[in-house]
MIDOPA-874113 format. One record per residue (C-alpha): chain; x, y, z. Coordinates in Angstrom, 1 decimal, decimal comma, always signed. Each point is the difference from the previous one (the first is absolute). Layout:
N
('A' (X Y Z));
...
END
This chain:
189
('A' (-111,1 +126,8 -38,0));
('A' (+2,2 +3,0 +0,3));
('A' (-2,0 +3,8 -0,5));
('A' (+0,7 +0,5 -3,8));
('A' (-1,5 -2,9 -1,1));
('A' (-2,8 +0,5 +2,3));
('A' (-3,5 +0,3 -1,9));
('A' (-1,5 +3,6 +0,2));
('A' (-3,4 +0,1 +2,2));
('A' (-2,7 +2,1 -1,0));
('A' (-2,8 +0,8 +2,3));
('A' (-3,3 +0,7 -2,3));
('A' (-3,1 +1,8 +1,9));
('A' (-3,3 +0,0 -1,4));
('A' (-0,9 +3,4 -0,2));
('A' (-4,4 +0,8 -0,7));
('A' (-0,3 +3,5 -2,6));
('A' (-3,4 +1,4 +0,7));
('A' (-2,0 +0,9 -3,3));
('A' (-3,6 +1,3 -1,2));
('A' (-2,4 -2,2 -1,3));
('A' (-3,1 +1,3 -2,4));
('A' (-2,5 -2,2 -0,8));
('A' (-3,4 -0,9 -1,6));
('A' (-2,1 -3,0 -0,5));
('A' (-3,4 -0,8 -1,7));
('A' (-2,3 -2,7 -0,6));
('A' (-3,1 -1,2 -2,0));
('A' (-2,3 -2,8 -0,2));
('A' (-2,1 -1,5 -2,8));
('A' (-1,7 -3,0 -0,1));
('A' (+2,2 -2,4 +1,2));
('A' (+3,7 +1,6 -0,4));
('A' (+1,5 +3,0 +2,0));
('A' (+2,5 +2,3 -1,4));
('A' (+2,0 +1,3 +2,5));
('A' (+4,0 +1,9 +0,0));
('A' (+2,0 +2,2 +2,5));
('A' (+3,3 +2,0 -0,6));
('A' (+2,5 +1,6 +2,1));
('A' (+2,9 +2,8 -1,0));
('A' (+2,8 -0,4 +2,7));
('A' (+1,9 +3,1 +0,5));
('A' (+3,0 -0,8 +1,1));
('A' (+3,3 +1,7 +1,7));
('A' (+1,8 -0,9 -3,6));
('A' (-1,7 +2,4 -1,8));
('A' (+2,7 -0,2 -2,8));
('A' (+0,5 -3,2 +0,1));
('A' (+3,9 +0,9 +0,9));
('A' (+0,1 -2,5 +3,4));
('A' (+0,3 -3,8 -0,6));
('A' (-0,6 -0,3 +4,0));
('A' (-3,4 +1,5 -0,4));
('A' (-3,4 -1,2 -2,6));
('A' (-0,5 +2,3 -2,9));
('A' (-3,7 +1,7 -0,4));
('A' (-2,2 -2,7 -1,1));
('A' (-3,6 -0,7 -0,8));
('A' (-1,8 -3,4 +1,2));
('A' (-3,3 -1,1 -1,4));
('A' (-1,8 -2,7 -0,4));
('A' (-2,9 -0,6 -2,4));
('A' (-2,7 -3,2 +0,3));
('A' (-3,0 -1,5 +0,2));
('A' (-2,0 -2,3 +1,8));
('A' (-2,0 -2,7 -1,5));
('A' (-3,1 -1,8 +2,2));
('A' (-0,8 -3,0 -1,9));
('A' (-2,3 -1,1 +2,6));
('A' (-0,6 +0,8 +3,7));
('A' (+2,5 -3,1 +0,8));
('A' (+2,9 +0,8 -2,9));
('A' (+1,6 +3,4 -0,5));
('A' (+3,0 +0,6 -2,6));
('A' (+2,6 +3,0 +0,5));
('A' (+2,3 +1,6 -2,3));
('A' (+2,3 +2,8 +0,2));
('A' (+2,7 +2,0 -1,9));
('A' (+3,0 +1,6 +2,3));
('A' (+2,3 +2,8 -1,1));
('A' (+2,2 +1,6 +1,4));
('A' (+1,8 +2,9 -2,0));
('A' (+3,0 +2,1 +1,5));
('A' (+1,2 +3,7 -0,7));
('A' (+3,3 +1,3 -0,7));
('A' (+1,4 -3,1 -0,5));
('A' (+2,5 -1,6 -2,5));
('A' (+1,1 -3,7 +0,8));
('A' (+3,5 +0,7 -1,1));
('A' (+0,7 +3,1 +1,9));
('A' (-1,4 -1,9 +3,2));
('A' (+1,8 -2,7 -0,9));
('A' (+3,3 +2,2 +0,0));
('A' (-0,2 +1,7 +2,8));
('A' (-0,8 -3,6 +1,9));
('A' (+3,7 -0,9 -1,1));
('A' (+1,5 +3,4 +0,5));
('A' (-1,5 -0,3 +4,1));
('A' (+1,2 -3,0 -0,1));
('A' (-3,6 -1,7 +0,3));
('A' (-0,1 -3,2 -1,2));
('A' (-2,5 -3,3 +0,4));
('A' (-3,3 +2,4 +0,5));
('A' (-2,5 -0,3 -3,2));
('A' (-0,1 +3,0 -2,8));
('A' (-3,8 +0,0 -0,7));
('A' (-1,0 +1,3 -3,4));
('A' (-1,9 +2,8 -1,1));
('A' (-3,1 -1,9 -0,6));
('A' (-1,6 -3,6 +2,2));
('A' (-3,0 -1,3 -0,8));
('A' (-1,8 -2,9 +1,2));
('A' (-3,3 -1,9 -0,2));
('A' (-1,3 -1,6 +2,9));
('A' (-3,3 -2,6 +0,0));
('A' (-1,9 -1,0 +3,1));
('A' (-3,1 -2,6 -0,2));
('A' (-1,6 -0,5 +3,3));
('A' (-2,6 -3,2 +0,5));
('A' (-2,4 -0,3 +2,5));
('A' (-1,7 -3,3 +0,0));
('A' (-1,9 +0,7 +3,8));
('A' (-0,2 +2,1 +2,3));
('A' (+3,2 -1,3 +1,7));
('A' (+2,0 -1,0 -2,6));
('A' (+2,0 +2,4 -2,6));
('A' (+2,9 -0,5 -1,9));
('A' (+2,0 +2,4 -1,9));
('A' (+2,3 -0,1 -2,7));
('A' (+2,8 +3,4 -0,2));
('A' (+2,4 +0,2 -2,5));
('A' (+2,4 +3,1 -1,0));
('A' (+1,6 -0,3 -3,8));
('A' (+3,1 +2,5 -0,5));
('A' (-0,4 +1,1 -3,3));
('A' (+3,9 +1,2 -0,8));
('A' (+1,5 -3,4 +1,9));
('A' (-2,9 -2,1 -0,8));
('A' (+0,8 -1,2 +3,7));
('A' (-2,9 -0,9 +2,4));
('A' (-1,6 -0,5 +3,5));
('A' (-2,9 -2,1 +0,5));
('A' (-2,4 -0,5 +3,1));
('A' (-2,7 -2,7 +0,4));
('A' (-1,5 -0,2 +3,1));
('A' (-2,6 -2,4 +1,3));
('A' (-2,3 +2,0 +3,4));
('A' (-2,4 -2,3 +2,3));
('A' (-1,3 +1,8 +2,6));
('A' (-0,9 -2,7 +2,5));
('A' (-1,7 +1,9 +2,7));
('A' (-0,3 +3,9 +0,9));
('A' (+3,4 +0,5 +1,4));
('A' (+1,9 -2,9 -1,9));
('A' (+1,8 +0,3 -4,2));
('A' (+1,7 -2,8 -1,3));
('A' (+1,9 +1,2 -2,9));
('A' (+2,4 -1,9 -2,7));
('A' (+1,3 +1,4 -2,9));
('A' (+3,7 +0,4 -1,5));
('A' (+2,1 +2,8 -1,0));
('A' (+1,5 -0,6 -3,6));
('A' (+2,7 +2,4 -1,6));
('A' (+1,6 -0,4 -3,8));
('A' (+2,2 +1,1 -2,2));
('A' (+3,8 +1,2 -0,9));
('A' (+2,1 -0,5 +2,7));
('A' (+0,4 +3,9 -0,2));
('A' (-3,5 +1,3 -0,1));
('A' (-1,9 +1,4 +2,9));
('A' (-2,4 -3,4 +0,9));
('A' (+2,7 -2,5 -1,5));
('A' (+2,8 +0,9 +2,1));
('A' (-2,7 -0,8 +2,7));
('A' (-0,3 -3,6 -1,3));
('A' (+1,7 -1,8 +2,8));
('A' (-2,5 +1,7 +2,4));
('A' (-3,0 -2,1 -1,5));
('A' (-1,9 -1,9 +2,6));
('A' (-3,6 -1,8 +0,8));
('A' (-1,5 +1,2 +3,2));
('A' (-2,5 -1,2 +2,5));
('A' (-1,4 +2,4 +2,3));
('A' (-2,8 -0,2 +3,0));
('A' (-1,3 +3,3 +1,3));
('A' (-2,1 +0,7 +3,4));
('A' (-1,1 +3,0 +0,1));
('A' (-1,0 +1,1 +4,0));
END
């Protein structure tokens, strides 16, 4: 191949911006429910939201509660947000093309998701647990059952499989091909 028709090489390095985090969390309990959130603002070096490279200021938080329908059966549910600052999809999405970015995701002002977790313990050695993550703009999805035996002190056996759906472009579908069952032994010494 002679030199002009030779592809151009990039060399990307991953570059780590430091930031501030502020946060808070509570919880409550009644009867048989907690109430529980946390939230983070993330103060970041793009404090205009004028860098592509870098995250805009964002907020995190998380609001839930926990359900104990008996001492072998709790229920979990939670609401995730995430809001950022000084941010307008189009202008980001603009000054990707102008930088001549291109195959990287343009998140959007708002993502939200619920996640549900029910946890079973039949014995004392025995507990399985059921995880799933529902994103609400996609309506793509993870999901996480897991079987635990703990055979002696030292020794887990764990099975479970790790399921993702959706759109071929959303955040868990484009992870479809990466679904699997597992089978795991652990000795702890």
């Amino acid at each position: 191949m002679n030199k002009s028709h030779r592809p151009k090489e990039f060399l990307f390095e991953k570059q780590y911006y430091p930031y501030q985090v502020f946060g808070a969390d509570f919880v409550t309990t009644f009867n048989k429910f907690s109430i529980k959130g946390e939230g983070a603002y993330f103060l970041t070096e793009d404090r205009n939201g004028n860098n592509v490279l870098i995250e805009n200021p964002h907020i995190k938080y998380v609001l839930g509660t926990d359900y104990y329908l008996n001492d072998n059966i709790t229920l979990n549910f939670q609401f995730i947000q995430t809001i950022l600052f000084k941010y307008d999809k189009n202008r980001e999405l603009l000054m990707k093309k102008k930088s001549g970015i291109t195959g990287t995701d343009t998140p959007d002002k708002y993502t939200q998701s619920i996640s549900a977790v029910a946890q079973y313990n039949p014995g004392n050695y025995v507990s399985v647990q059921f995880i799933s993550v529902l994103n609400l703009k996609d309506d793509d999805y993870f999901i996480l059952p897991i079987i635990n035996y703990n055979i002696l002190d030292a020794v887990n056996i764990y099975a479970g499989a790790t399921i993702f759906g959706g759109s071929k472009n959303s955040p868990f579908g484009k992870s479809k091909q990466f679904s699997r069952g597992f089978f795991e032994i652990k000795y702890s010494f």
